[in-house]
N, C-alpha and C positions, 0 to 999 in steps of 0.2 A: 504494500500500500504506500502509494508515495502522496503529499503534497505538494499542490500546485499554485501559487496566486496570480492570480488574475488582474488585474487592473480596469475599472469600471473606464465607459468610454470618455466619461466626463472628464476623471483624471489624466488620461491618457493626452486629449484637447487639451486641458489644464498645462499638462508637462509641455506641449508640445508651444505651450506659446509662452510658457518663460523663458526657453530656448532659444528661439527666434531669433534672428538678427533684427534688427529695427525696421530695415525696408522690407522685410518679408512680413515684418508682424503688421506694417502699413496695410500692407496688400490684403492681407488677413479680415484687418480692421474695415477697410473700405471694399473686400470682397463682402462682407456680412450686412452692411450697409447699405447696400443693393437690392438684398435677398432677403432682409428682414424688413420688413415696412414698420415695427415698431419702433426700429432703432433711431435714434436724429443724431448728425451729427453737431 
C-alpha cells in the first residue's frame, strides 16, 4: 500500500502563478480579463 498526494487544481493555479515571471503572469492576468466578465480591470 503506498501513499500518494495529490494537489487540488486550485493549488496547483495557485503554485503556478507565484512562479510566473511578471510578463507571463500579465498575460495570465489580462488573458482572464477577457474570459471572465466579472472581472474589471
Amino acid at each position: 500500500m503506498s501513499l500518494n498526494q495529490v494537489l487540488a487544481p486550485q493549488l496547483q493555479q495557485s503554485l503556478n502563478l507565484l512562479q510566473a515571471p511578471t510578463l507571463e503572469l500579465k498575460a495570465m492576468v489580462d488573458q482572464e480579463l477577457q474570459i471572465n466578465p466579472v472581472l474589471e480591470e
